[in-house]
Legacy VTK file of the C-alpha trace (Angstrom):
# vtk DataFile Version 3.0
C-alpha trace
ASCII
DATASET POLYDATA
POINTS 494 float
22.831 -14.985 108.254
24.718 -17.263 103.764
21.732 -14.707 103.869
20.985 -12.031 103.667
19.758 -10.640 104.064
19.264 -8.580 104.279
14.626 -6.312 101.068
-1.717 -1.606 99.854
-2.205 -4.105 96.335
-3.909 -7.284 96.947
-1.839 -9.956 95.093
-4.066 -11.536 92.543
-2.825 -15.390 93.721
-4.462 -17.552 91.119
-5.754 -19.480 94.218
-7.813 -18.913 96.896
-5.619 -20.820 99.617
-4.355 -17.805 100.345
-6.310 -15.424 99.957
-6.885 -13.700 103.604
-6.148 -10.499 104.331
-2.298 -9.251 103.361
-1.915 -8.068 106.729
-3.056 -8.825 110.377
-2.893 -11.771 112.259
-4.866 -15.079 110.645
-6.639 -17.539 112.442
-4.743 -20.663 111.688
-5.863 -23.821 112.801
-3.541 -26.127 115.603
-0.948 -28.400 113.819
-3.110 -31.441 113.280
-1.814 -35.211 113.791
0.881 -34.708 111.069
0.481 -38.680 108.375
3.478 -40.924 109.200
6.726 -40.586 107.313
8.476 -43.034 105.627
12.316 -43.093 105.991
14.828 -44.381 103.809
18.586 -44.021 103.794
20.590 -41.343 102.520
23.559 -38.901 103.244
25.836 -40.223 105.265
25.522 -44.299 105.644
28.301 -44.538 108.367
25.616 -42.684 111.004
22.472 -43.988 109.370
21.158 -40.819 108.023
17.642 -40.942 106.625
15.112 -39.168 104.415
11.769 -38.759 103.735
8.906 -36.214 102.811
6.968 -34.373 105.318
3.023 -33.465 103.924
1.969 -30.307 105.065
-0.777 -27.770 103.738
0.021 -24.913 101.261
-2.024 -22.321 103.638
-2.489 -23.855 107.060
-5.200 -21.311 107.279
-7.003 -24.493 105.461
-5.362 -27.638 105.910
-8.333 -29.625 104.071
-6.576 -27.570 101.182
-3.778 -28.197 98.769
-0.972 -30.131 99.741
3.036 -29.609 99.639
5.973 -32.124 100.126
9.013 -30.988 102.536
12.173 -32.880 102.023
13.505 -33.937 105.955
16.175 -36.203 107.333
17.388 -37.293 110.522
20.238 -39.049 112.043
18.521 -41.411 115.431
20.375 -41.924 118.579
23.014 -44.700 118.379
21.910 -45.178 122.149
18.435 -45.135 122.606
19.240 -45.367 126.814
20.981 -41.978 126.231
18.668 -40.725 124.363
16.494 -37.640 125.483
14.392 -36.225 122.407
14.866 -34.387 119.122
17.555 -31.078 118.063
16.387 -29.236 114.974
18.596 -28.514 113.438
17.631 -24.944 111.777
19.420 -23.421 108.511
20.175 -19.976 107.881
18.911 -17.927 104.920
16.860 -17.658 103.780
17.201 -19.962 101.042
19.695 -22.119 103.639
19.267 -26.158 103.530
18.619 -27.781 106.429
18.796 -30.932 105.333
22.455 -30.013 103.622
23.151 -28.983 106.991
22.212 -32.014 108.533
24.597 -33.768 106.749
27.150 -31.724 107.158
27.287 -30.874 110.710
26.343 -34.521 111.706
29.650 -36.369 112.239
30.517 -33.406 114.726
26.892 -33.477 116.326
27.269 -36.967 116.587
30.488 -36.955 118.089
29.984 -33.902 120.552
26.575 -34.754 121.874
26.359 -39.054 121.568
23.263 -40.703 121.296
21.807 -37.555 123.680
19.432 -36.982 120.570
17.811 -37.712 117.070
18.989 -34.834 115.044
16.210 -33.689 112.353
16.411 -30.781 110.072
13.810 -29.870 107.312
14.269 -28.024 103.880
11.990 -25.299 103.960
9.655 -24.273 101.679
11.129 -22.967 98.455
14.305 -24.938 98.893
16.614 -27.902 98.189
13.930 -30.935 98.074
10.972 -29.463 99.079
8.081 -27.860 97.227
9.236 -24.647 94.947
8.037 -21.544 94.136
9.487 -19.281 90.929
9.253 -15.414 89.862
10.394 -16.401 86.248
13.205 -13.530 86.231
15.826 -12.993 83.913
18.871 -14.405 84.521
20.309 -10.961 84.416
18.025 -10.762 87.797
19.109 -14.118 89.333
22.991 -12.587 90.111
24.041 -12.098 93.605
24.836 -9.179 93.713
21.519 -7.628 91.603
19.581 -9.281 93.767
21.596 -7.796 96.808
21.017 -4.580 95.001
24.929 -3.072 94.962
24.735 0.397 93.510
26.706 1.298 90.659
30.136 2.688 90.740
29.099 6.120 91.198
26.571 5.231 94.094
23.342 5.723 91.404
21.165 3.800 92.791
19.101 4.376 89.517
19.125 1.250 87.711
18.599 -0.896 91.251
15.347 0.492 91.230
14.307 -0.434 88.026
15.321 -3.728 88.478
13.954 -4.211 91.918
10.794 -2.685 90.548
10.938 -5.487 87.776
11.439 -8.512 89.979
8.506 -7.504 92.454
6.412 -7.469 89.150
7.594 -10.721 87.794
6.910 -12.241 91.053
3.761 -10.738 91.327
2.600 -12.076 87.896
4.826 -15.843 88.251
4.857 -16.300 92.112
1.295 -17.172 93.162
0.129 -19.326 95.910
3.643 -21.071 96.761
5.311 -18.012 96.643
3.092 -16.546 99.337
3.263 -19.310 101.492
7.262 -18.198 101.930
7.070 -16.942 105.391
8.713 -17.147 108.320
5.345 -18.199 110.421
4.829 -20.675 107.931
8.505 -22.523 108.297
7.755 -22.161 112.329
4.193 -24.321 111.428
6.136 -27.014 109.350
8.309 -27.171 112.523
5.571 -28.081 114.819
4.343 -30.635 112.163
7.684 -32.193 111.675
7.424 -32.544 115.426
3.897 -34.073 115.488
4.961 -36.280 112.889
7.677 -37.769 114.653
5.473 -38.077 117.784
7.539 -35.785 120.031
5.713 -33.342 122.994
8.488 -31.088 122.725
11.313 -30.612 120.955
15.253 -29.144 120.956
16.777 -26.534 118.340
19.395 -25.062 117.254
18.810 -22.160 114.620
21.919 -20.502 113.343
21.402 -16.442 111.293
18.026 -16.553 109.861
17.560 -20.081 111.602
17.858 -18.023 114.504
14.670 -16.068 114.069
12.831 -19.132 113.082
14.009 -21.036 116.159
12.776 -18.128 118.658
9.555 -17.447 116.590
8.979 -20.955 117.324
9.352 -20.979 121.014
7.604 -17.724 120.694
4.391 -19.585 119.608
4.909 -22.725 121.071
6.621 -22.013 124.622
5.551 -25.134 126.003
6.346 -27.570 123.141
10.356 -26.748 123.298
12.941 -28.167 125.623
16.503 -26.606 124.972
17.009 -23.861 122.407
20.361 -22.481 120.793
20.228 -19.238 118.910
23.333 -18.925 116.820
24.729 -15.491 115.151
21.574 -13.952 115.838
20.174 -10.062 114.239
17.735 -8.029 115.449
14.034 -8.967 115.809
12.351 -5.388 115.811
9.134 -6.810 113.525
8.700 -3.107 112.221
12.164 -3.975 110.392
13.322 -7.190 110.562
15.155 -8.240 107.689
15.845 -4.640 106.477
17.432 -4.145 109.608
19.287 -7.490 108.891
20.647 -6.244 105.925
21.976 -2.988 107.120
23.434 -4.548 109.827
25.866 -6.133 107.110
27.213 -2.257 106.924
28.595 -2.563 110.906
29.206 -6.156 110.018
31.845 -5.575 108.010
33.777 -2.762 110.035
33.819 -5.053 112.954
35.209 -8.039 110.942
37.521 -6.615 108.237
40.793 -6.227 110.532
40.385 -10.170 111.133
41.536 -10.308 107.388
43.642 -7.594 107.434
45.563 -9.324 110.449
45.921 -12.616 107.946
46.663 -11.158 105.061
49.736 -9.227 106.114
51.381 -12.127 108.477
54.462 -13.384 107.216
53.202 -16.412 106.998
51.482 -15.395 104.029
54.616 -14.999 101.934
55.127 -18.422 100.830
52.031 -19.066 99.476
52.202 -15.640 97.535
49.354 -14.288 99.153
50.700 -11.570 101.688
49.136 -8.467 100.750
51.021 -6.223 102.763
53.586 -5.673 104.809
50.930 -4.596 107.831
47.546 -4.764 108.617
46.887 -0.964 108.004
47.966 -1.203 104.647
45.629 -3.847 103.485
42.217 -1.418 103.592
43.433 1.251 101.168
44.777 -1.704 98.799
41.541 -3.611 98.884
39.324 0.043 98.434
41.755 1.155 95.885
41.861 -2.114 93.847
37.675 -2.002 93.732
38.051 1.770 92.889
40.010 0.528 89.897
37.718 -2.128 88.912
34.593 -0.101 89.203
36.766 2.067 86.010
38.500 -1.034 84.157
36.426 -4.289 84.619
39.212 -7.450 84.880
38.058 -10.267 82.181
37.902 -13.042 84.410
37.700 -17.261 83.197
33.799 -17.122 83.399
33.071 -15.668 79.484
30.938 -12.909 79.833
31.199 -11.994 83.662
34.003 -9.393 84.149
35.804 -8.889 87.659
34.288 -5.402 88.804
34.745 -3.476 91.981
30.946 -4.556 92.973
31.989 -8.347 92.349
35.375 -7.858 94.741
33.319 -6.532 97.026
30.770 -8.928 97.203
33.183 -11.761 97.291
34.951 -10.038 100.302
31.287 -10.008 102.019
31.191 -13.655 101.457
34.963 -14.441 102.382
34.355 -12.846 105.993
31.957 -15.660 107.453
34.274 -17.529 107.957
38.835 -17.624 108.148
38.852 -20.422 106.020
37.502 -18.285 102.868
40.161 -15.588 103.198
42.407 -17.735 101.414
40.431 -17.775 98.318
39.810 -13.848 98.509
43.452 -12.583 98.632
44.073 -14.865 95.957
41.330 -13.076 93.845
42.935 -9.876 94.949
46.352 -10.867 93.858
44.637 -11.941 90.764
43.626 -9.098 89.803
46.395 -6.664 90.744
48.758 -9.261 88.429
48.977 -8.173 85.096
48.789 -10.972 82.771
46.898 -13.269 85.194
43.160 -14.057 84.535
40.993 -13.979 87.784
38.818 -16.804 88.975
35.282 -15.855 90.585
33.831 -17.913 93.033
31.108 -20.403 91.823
28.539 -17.983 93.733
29.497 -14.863 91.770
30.299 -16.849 88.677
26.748 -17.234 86.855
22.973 -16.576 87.770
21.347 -18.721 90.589
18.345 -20.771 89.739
14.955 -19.155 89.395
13.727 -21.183 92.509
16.397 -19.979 94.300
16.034 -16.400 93.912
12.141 -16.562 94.649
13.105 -17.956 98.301
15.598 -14.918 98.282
13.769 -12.257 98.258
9.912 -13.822 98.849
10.537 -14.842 102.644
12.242 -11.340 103.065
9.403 -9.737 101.349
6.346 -11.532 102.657
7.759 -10.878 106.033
7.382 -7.131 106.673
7.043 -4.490 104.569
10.097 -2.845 103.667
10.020 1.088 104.834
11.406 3.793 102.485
11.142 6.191 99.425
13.433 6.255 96.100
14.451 9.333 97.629
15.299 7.888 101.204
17.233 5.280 99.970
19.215 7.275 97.555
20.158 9.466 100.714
21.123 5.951 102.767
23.101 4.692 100.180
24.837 8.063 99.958
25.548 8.252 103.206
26.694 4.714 103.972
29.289 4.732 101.047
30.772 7.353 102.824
30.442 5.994 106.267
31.129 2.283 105.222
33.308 2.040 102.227
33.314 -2.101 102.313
29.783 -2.229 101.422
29.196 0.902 99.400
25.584 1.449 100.107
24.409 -1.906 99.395
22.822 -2.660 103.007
20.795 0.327 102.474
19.614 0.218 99.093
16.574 -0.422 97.719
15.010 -4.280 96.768
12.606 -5.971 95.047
10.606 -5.263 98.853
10.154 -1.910 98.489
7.849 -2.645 95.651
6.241 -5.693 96.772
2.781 -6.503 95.614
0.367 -7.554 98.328
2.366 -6.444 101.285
3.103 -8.983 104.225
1.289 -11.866 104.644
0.818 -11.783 108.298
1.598 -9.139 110.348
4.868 -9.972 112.307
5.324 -11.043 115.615
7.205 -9.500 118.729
9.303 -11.971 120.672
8.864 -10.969 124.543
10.455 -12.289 127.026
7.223 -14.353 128.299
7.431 -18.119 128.429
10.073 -20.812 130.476
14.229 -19.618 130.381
15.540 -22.391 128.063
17.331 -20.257 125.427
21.500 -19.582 125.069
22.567 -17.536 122.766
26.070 -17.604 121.197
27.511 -14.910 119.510
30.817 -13.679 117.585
32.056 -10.638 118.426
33.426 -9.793 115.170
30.498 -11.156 112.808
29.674 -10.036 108.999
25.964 -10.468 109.037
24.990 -10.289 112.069
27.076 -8.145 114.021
27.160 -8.602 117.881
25.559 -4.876 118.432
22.448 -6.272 116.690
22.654 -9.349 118.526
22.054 -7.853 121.741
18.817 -6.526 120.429
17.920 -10.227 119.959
19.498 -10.727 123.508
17.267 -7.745 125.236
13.991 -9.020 123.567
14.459 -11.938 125.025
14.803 -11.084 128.982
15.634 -13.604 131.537
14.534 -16.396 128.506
18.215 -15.991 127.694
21.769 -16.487 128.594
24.482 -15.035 125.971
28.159 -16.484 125.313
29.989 -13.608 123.623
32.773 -15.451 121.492
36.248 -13.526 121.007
36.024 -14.682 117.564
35.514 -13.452 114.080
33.061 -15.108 111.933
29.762 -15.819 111.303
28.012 -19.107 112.938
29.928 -20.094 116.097
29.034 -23.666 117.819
31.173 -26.249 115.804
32.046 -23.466 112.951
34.246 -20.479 113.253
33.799 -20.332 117.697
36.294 -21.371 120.293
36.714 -24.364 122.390
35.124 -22.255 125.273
31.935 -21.704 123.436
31.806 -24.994 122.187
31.784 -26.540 125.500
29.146 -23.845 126.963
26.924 -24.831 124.198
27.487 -28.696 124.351
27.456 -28.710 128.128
23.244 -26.942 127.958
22.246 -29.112 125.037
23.478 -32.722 127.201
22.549 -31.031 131.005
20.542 -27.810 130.746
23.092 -26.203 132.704
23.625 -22.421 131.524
25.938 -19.542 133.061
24.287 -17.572 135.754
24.835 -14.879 133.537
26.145 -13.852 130.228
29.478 -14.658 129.755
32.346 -14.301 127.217
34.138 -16.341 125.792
LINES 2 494
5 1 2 3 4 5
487 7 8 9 10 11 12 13 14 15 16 17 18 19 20 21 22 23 24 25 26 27 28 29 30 31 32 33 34 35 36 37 38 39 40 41 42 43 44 45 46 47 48 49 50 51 52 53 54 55 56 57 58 59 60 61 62 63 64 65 66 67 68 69 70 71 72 73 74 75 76 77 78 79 80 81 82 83 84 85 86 87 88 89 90 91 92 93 94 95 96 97 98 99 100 101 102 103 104 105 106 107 108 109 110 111 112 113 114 115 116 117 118 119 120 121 122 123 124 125 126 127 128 129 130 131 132 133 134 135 136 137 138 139 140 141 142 143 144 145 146 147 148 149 150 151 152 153 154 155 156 157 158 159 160 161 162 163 164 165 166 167 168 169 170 171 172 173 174 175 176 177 178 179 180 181 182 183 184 185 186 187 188 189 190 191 192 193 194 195 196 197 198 199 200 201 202 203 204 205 206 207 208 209 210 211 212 213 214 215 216 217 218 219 220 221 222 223 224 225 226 227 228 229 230 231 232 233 234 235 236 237 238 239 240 241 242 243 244 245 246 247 248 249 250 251 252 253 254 255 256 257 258 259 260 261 262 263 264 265 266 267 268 269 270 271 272 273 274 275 276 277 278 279 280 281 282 283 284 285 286 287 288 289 290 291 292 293 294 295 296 297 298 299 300 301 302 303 304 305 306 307 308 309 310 311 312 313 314 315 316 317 318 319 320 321 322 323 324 325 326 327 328 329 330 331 332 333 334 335 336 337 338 339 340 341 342 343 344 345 346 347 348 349 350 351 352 353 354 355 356 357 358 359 360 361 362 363 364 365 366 367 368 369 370 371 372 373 374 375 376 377 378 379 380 381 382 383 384 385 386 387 388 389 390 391 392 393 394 395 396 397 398 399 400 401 402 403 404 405 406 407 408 409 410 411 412 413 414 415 416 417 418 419 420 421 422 423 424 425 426 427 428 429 430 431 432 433 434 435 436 437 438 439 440 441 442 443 444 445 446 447 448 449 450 451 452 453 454 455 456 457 458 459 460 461 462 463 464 465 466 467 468 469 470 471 472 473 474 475 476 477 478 479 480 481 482 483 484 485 486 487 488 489 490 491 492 493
């Protein structure tokens, strides 16, 4: 949920649009009749894709206020007689593109659903084409894994919380008004005006990770303007927690998922492609801990000048290379990389370089702005301690300390519980052998829910299931409630 996720001062704002309390609920106004949009093509010509830029208020506390563009795009029913309304289409994250995703999950939308619906995604705040927000860090700041806050190799967790300290400052001083307005509540208010805009009463979703939380949030608040709801690879929404818990679900994540790769990476099949690790799947654990145990002592030069291969950087790209089977490939052949003397390992583009400022502030502002992060410098030290020991994959990074902990302001707005009030229109889907957000946390999502909810349990590893990583059984479960409405009596597997 990529996303991780995973991390009182009044915030001086430099504007007053958002200047209500840090916490407790704020009255905010109804979406109002949302100006027309004006589409013209792009993405993908061969299924008439189109864009356009949605107009919505910075705080809709006071939509008479300053104004923001959102990038959106939609695909429209080849066959408007088949045609039944709108699916969001709702990215993970944060930081996640939805209309990236749009395009990329459109041919097989297209082809498994028809002309049922107009598919519609939005970039949220702080990403892709829509309005941005910046902290102004470092580029030493703007790495994955600082800003996922891996301990060093001998578990101090010292310099993580100088840094962290350093990037809620920066963002306190650089953020301002747009980088408040990176909430949750906020992307579940552009919804609704996306959906005014486009002059629907209700509309269809389907949220996958942190798209997931959005997506129920939004039939949380709106119960009677959706119509059929998917919630994909979903984490736990406790709103004391929420995306701490999200990240320290990663920890579990991992356990559950790791003998997926250990299961590829010692089949024979692996042999001619020089990328069998070992000769069984038991073996491949030690190797993998023992080659990041090595690294952590003797950094590997890698192509990228200046970024050595370390044991936090193999095990960050292993995070990464469990979403999904098709990026185990590229991780044993970083692993036989760097256990080849004389060869010169290649880091994924992700781990190769800082990411841009903007995206970094979306990182770690929606996270922050969400929920206050729980915890002393002490506390965390003892996590981090004791999930190195319990959860060697990770090392202590789901529990570690983040730019959160030190957040000025506090959170926006205080979270929201999702209940099980309101009509039964939701299926979940869920791996049972997922990264991010492992199936034990996804039956938290499952029990807030009540009888709103059906979940298909997928015998699958993986993160992101309908059309992704699932099985042909899910698939059709899914397909078969978006086109008829027709869920299992009960939760099934798959």
């Amino acid at each position: 949920m990529t996303t991780s996720a995973g991390i009182a001062l009044v915030l001086a704002l430099g504007s007053a649009a958002l200047a209500p309390a840090a916490t407790g609920a704020r009255a905010v106004p109804a979406a109002s009749a949302a100006p027309a949009l004006s589409w013209s093509a792009c993405g993908d010509a061969t299924l008439g894709q189109e864009c356009a830029t949605l107009t919505v208020p910075l705080d809709h506390a006071h939509p008479a206020g300053p104004q923001v563009g959102l990038a959106v795009s939609r695909i429209r029913s080849a066959e408007p007689a088949a045609r039944r309304g709108v699916l969001f289409v709702v990215p993970g994250g944060p930081g996640g593109s939805g209309v990236q995703r749009l395009t990329s999950k459109g041919p097989a939308l297209v082809k498994e659903l028809g002309g049922a619906y107009d598919l519609v995604a939005l970039d949220p705040r702080g990403v892709g084409g829509s309005m941005k927000a910046d902290c102004g860090l470092a580029p030493e700041d703007r790495h994955l894994v600082t800003l996922r806050s891996w301990p060093d190799a001998d578990g101090s967790i010292d310099a993580d919380v100088v840094r962290s300290r350093r990037i809620a400052e920066a963002c306190a001083r650089h953020g301002g008004a747009e980088l408040r307005s990176l909430t949750t509540a906020n992307q579940v208010r552009d919804m609704d005006r996306l959906r005014a805009a486009l002059g629907e009463e209700k509309l269809s979703a389907w949220g996958v990770s942190y798209g997931t939380y959005v997506t129920a949030q939004y039939a949380q608040k709106f119960p009677r303007r959706t119509d059929r709801v998917v919630l994909d690879s979903s984490a736990d929404p406790d709103p004391r927690t929420v995306a701490q818990g999200w990240l320290r679900g990663m920890a579990r994540g991992a356990e559950d998922r790791f003998p997926d790769f250990a299961a590829w990476a010692a089949h024979p099949d692996r042999a001619a492609q020089g990328l069998r690790l070992a000769e069984t799947p038991g073996e491949v654990r030690p190797l993998v801990l023992d080659l990041a145990a090595r690294l952590d002592r003797e950094p590997r030069p890698t192509t990228t000048p200046g970024v050595p291969l370390t044991g936090t950087l193999l095990r960050q790209a292993l995070q990464s290379a469990l979403y999904s089977d098709s990026a185990f490939e590229g991780f044993a052949r970083l692993v036989r990389q760097a256990r080849t003397p004389g060869e010169t390992p290649v880091l994924p583009p992700a781990l190769a370089g800082p990411m841009p400022g903007s995206d970094a502030a979306v990182m770690v502002g929606v996270i922050c702005n969400d929920v206050r992060w729980r915890g002393s410098v002490r506390s965390y030290e003892r996590a981090v301690a004791a999930d190195r020991v319990a959860h060697p994959l990770t090392a202590g990074m789901p529990f570690n300390i983040t730019p959160c902990t030190f957040w000025k302001g506090g959170p926006v707005e205080k979270p929201v519980r999702l209940t099980a009030d309101g009509p039964s229109d939701i299926l979940m889907i869920q791996s049972l052998r997922d990264p991010a957000t492992p199936h034990s946390e996804g039956l938290k999502m499952r029990a807030a829910l009540g009888a709103r909810a059906r979940l298909v349990s997928v015998d699958h590893g993986g993160h992101g299931m309908y059309l992704g990583n699932g099985n042909a059984c899910g698939d059709r479960t899914v397909t078969r409630f978006l086109l008829t409405g027709e869920r299992p009596a009960a939760d099934v597997t798959c």
